[in-house]
C-alpha positions as CSV (number, residue, x, y, z in Angstrom):
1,X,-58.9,19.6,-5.4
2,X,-57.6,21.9,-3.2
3,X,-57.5,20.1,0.4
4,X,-55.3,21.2,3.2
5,X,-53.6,17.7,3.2
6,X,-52.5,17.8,-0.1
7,X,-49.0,19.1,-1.0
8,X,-47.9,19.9,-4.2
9,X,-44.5,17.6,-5.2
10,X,-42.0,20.0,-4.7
11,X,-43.3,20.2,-1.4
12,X,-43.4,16.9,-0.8
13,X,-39.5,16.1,-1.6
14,X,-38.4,19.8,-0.1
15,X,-37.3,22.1,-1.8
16,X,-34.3,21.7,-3.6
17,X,-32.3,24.9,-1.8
18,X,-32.8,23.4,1.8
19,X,-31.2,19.8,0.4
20,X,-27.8,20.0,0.8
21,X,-25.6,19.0,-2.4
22,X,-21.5,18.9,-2.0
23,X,-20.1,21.2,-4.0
24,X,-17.2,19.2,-5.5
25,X,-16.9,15.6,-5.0
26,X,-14.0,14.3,-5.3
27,X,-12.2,10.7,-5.5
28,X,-9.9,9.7,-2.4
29,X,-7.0,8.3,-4.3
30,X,-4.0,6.0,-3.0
31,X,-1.2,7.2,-1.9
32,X,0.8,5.5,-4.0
33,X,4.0,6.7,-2.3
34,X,6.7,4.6,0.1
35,X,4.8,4.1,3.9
36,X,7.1,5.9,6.7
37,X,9.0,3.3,8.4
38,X,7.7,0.8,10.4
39,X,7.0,2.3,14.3
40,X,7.5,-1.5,15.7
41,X,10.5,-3.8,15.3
42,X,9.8,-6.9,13.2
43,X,12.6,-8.7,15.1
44,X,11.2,-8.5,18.6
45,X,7.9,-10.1,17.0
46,X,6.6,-13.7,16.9
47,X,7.1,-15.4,13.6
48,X,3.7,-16.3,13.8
49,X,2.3,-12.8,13.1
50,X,0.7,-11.4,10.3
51,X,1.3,-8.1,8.8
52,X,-1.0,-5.8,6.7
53,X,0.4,-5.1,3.7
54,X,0.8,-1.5,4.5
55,X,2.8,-2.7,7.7
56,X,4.7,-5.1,5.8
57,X,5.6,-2.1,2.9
58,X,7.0,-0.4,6.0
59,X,9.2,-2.9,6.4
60,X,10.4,-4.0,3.3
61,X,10.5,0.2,2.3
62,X,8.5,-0.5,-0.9
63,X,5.2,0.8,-1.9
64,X,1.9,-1.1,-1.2
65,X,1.4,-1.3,-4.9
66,X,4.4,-3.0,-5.4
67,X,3.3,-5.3,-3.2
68,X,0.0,-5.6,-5.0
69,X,2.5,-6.2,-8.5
70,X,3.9,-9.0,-6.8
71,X,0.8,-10.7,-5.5
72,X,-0.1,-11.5,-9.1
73,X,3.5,-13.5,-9.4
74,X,2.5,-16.9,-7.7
75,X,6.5,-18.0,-7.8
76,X,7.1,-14.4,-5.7
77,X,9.9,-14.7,-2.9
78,X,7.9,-12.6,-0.4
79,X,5.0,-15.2,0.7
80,X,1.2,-14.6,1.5
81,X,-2.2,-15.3,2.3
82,X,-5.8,-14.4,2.1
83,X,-7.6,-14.1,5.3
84,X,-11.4,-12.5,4.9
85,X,-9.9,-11.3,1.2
86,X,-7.0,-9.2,2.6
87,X,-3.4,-10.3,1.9
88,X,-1.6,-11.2,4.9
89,X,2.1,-11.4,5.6
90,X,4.0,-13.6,8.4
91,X,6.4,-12.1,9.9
92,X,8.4,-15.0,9.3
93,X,7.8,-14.7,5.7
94,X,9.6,-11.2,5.9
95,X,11.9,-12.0,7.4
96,X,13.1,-15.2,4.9
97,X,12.8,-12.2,1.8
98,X,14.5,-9.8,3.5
99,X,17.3,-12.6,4.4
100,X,17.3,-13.6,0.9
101,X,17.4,-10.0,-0.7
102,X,20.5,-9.3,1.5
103,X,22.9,-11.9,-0.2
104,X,21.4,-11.6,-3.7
105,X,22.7,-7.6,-2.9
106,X,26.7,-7.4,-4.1
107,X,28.7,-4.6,-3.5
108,X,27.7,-1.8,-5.4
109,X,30.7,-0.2,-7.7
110,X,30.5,3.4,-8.9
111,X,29.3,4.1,-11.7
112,X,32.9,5.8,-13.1
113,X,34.8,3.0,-11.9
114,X,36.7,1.1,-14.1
115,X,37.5,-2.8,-13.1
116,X,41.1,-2.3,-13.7
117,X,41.9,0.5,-11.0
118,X,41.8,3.2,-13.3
119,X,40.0,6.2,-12.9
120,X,37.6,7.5,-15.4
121,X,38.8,10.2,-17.1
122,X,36.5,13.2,-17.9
């Protein structure tokens, strides 16, 4: 039984110091944060477009997960579609919710205001 062809099966597989084994491995997580703005400028773009939703987060200065949240509402303002399974944005779509969010905005008031004139006291 003992040939010179035949290995034994630690042999065979290597050794397990010359396979190389990470020490740690760890998960890549989202960054969940708010993208930096946008480096383009949606108005010089044709409506036609589409944005990624990281581009249109950009935009909109909201996070891509917020995004996501709103994806699941079907009656959501901020309109999209699925092309090869990625959400897609026009740029015209943007555009209308970005429109629309600026006239639902009112003027904000502070917050010690009164809405008769009067300071607040202390």
């Amino acid at each position: 039984m003992s040939g010179k062809d035949e290995k034994a099966p630690i042999e065979a597989l290597g050794s397990p110091s010359s396979r190389k084994m990470p020490r740690t491995t760890k998960r890549g997580r989202k960054n969940r944060g708010v993208p930096p703005p946008a480096t383009f400028d949606i108005d010089t773009l044709p409506g036609s477009s589409n944005l990624t939703a990281l581009e249109a987060a950009a935009i909109i200065r909201r996070t891509p997960g917020a995004l996501e949240q709103w994806r699941r509402d079907p009656n959501h303002p901020l309109k999209w579609r699925y092309v090869d399974g990625r959400p897609l944005y026009r740029v015209d779509a943007v555009r209308d919710y970005l429109a629309s969010r600026d006239k639902a905005t009112k003027p904000s008031q502070s917050h010690n205001a009164r809405g008769d004139g009067r300071a607040a006291r202390p």
